[in-house]
N, C-alpha and C positions, 0 to 999 in steps of 0.2 A: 417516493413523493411524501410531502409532509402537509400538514395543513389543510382545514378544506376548500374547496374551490369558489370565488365569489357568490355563486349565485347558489349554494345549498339553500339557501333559505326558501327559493322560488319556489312558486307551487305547479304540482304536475297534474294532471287530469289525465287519469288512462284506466280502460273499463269502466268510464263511469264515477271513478273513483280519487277523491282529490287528498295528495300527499305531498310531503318534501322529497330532495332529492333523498333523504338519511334514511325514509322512511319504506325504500322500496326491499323488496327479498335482499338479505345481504348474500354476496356468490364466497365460493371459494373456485376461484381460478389456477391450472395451471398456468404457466405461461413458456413457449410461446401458445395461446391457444385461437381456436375458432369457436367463438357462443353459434350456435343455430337455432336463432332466435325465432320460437314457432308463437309469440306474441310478442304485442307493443311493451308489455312490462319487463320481459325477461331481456328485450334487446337495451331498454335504457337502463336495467339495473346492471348490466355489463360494462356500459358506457361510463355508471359511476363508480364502478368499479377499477376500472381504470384509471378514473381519476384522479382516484383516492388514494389508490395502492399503487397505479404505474404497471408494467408487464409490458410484454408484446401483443398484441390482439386484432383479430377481425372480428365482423360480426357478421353474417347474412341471414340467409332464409331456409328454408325448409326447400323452398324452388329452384335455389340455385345451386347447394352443395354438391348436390351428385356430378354435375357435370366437372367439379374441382375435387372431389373427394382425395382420390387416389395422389393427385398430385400436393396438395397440402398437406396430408399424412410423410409424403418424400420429403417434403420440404420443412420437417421437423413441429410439426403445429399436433397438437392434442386437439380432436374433434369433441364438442361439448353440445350435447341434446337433452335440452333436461336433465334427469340427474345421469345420465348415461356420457361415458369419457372412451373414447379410442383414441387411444396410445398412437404417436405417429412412428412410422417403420423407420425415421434418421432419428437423431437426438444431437439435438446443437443448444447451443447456447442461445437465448432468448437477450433479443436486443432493447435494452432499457427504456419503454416511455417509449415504444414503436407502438403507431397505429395504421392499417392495411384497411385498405379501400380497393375495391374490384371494380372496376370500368364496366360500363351497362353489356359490352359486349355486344351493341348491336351492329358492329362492322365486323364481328369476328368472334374469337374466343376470351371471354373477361382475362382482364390481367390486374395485377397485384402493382397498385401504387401506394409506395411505404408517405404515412404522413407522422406528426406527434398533434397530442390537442393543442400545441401552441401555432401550429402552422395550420388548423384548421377553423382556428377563435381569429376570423380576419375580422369581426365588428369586437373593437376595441375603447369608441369611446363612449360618455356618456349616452345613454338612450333613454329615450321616456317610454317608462313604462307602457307594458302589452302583456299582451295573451296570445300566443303565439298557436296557432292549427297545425299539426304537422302531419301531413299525410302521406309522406315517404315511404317508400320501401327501405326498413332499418341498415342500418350498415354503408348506404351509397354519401355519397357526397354530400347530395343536397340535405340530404336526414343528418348528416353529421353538422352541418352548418346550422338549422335551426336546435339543435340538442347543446352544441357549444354556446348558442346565446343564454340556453336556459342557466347552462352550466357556470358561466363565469360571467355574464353580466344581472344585478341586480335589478329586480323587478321585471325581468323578462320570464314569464310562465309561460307552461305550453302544456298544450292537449293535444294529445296524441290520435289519432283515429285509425282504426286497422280497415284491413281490404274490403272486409267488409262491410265497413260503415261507411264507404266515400260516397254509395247513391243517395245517402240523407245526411253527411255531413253537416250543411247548415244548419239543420235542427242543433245538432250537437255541440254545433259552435256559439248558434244563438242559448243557448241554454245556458255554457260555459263561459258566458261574454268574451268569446274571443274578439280581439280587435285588429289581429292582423293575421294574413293566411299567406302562405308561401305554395305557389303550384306550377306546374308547366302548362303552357299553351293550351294542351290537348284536356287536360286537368280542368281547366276552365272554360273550354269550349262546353266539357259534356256537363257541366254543371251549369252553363247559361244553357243551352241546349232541353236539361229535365224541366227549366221553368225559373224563373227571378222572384218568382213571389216567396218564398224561404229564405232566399241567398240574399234579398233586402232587408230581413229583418236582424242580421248579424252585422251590429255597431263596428262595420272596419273604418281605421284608421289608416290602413298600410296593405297594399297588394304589391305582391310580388312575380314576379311572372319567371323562368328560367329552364334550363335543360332543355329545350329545344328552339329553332327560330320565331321569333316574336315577332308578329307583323303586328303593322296599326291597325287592322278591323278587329282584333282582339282585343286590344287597349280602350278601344274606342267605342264597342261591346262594354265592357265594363264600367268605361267610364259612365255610359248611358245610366247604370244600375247609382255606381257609386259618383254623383258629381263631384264633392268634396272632399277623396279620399286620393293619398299619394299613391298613383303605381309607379309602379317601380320593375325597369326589366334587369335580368342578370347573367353575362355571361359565367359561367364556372364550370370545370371541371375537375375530375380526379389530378389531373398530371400538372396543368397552372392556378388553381383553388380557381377564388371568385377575383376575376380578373378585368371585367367591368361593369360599373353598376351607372346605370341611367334610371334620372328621373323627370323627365322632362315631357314626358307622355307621348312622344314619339318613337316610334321604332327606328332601329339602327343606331351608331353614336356619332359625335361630328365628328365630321373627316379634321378637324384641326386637333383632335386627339391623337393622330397619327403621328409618330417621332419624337410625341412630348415626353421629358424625362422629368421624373419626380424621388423624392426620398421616398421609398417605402410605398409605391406604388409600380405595376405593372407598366410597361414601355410597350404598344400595340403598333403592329407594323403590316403593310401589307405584301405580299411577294407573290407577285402573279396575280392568282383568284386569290390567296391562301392568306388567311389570318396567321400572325405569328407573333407571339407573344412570348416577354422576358419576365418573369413571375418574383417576387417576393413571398407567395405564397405557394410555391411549387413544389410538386411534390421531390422524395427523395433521387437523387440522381438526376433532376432535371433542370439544372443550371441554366441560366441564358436562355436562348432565345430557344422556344420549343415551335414546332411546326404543328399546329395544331389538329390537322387535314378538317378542317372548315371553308368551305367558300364563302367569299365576299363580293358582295356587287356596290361601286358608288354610286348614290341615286341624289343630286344634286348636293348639298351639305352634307349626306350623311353616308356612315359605311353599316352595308344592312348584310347579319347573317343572314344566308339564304340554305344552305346543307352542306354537305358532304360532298367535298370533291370528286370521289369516287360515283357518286349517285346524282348530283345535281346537274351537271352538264347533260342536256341531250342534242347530239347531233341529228338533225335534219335535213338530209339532201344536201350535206355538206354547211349548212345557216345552223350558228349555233342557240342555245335557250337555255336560259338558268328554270332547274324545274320551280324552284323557291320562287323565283318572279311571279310565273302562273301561277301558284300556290297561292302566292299573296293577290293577286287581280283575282282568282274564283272565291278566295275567303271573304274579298271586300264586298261580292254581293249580298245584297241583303235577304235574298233567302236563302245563304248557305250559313250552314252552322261550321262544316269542318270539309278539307278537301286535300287529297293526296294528288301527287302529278309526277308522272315517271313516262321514260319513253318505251313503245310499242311497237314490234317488227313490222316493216310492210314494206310487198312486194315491188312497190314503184318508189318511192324513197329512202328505203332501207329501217327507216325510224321514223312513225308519226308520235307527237303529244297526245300523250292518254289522260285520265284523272277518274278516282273516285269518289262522290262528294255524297255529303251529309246534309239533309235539306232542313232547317228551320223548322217547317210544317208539311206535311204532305202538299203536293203542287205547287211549290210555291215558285217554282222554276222546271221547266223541262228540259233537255238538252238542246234545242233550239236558240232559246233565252241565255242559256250560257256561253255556247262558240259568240252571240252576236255582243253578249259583253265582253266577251276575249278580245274580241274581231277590232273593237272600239279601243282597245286601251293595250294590244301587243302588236307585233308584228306578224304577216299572213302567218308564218311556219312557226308560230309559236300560238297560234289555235288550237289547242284540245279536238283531235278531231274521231274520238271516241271517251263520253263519259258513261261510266257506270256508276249509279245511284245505292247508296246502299242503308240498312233501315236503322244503323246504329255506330254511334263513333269507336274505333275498332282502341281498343290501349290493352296497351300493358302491362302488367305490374309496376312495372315505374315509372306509370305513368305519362307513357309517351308514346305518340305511334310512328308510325313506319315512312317518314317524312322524308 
C-alpha cells in the first residue's frame, strides 16, 4: 500500500491520552498474522498498521484466542502477544490487503470472515465532524466500522474506552467531547439503567444503536435523555457489513424497503421468517443473496428484527410466539430496564413463555404487573408465565446478551 490514509490526521483518545494515527507504537508485523490485542492501543496500532503497510491480519482478544489458537497456527497465521510470536505449524503465502473478522460465536463456534478496509469503510461520503466513543471489543465488526471512520474520513476522531472503563464511560466521554457513540441495545440499557445524570452531560449529536434487535422502548429511552440528537439503528454483520441503516426513530425498517434495488446498496428480502440479504459490502465468498438466520416479523409498515431463528420461535401447545415480540412488550414497560424471553418445559403444554427481567428500581413491578401487561398487549399463550427477576443486566464482552 502507499500513501496515508485520509483520516491520519484525526485525533485518537486512548488511556487517557490524545495522539494521531502516526503517532501510535509503530509494530513490525509478520504477515499472515493474529495481533492479541491485550489493550485498546496495541489493537489500533495494528489496525494502522495495516493500513499503512497492507498484510493479511486479524486482531482479537486475550479472551478469545485460546478457543482459535491451535487452529490459526494450521491455518498458516503467526500468533503475536506483545512482543512474544508463535510461528504457525503451515506456512502459506499471505493474501495481500486481507483482513479477518471472527463472528461473535454466539450460535456456535466463531468463524473467520475474510474482509479488506475497503469493504469494511461502507461511510464514504462527507460527514461533519465528531468524536467518535468506541467501546467495542477490538477486532469484531462493529470496532472495525467506527476505526475505519477514524481511519479514512477526515474530522472523524475517536476515543476509545477499554472493558474496563464502560461503567463510567460518560465521564470519559464528557471530558473528551465526544459527540457521538456507537453501542448495542444491551450497551445502552445498562448505561440508562446506572442513571442519566452523567450520560446528559455528554454534548451527542449522533447515537447509534446495533448488533442486536432494536426495539422502540430503547430509542425511546434515549430519546427521553437526548431530544435533539439523531439515533440511529444498524443492522450489520461480519458476512453482509452494515447492510441497513435507519434513522427515523422507529424501530424496524419499511416493509417498502423490501425488493428495492439500488447501485451500491444492499437488496433486503424476506423468505419465510428469515431476513436475507444481497450485500455490496459482504464479506469474502459471499456473493448474492446470503441467508442471514435472523428472524423477522411485519408489524404494520415495518419489518422488525426480532432473533435468531433457531432461538426465537417458541412453540406452545402447538400456538406459535416470536420470543423478540414479548421481549419488546416487557421492555416497553416502564419499570423494566432489560428483559430476556425464551421458552420453558412443562408438563401440560410441553413449552410455556418464561423471561428474565431487569427492573428499573427495586419494586417497581412484581410478576403480577408483568403477565397482566402481557395479558393486554399478546395473545393468552404468549404470557410469560414464569419470570425471574434478576439484580444486574447480564453482557458480555461484546457487549450483548443472550437475547
Amino acid at each position: 500500500m502507499s500513501g496515508l490514509p485520509r483520516g491520519a490526521a484525526n485525533r485518537i483518545v486512548v488511556g487517557g491520552t490524545t495522539l494521531t494515527w502516526a503517532e501510535l507504537p509503530a509494530l513490525d508485523l509478520p504477515s499472515p498474522a493474529v495481533v492479541v490485542a491485550a489493550t485498546a492501543t496495541e489493537a489500533l496500532a495494528a489496525a494502522w498498521h495495516q493500513a499503512t503497510h497492507g498484510g493479511e491480519l486479524l486482531i482479537t482478544t486475550p479472551g478469545r484466542i485460546e478457543l482459535l489458537r491451535d487452529e490459526l497456527l494450521a491455518a498458516g497465521f503467526s500468533i503475536v502477544e506483545g512482543d512474544k510470536v508463535q510461528s504457525p505449524s503451515a506456512v502459506r503465502d499471505a493474501e495481500p490487503d486481507r483482513l479477518w473478522l471472527l463472528t461473535s460465536g454466539s450460535t456456535g463456534r466463531p468463524k473467520r470472515i475474510g474482509h479488506t478496509l475497503a469493504s469494511l469503510t461502507t461511510v464514504k461520503g462527507d460527514q461533519a465532524a465528531r468524536t467518535w466513543l468506541c467501546p467495542y471489543l477490538p477486532g469484531t465488526y462493529a470496532w472495525w466500522q467506527v476505526v475505519t471512520l477514524g481511519l479514512t474520513q477526515p474530522g472523524q476522531d475517536v476515543a476509545v474506552v477499554e472493558q474496563s472503563e464502560l461503567e463510567t464511560w460518560p465521564v470519559v466521554a464528557a471530558e473528551h467531547g465526544v459527540t457521538a457513540v456507537s453501542g448495542t441495545p444491551t450497551f445502552w440499557r445498562q448505561t440508562l439503567y446506572r442513571g442519566t445524570e452523567e450520560l446528559a452531560k455528554v454534548p451527542l449529536t449522533q447515537i447509534t444503536l446495533g448488533g442486536e434487535p432494536v426495539d422502540q422502548a430503547i430509542i425511546d429511552q434515549l430519546r427521553a435523555v437526548f431530544p435533539d440528537t439523531r439515533i440511529s439503528w444498524i443492522y450489520a454483520s461480519s458476512e453482509v457489513g452494515a447492510a441497513i441503516v435507519v434513522h427515523d426513530g422507529r424501530a424496524g425498517f419499511p416493509i417498502a424497503w423490501l425488493g428495492k434495488e439500488s447501485p451500491d446498496r444492499p437488496t433486503l428480502a424476506v423468505d419465510g421468517d428469515e431476513l436475507v440479504i444481497a450485500s455490496p459490502h459482504h464479506g469474502a465468498g459471499l456473493e448474492g443473496a446470503v441467508r442471514t438466520g435472523d428472524r423477522v416479523e411485519i408489524v404494520d409498515d415495518r419489518v422488525l428484527v426480532v432473533g435468531r431463528l433457531n432461538s426465537d420461535e417458541i412453540n406452545v401447545g402447538g400456538s406459535k410466539i416470536s420470543a423478540g415480540i414479548v421481549r419488546n412488550v416487557l421492555s416497553a414497560h416502564p419499570g423494566v430496564a432489560w428483559a430476556r424471553v425464551f421458552g420453558r418445559r412443562s408438563p401440560v403444554v410441553s413449552t410455556i413463555v418464561a423471561a428474565e427481567v431487569v427492573l428499573r428500581t427495586p419494586g417497581a413491578a412484581d410478576e403480577g404487573d408483568l403477565m397482566r401487561w402481557c395479558a393486554a398487549r399478546l395473545p393468552e399463550y404468549g404470557v410469560p408465565r414464569r419470570i425471574r427477576f434478576l439484580d444486574a443486566i447480564p453482557v458480555k464482552e461484546t457487549l450483548k446478551s443472550d437475547v
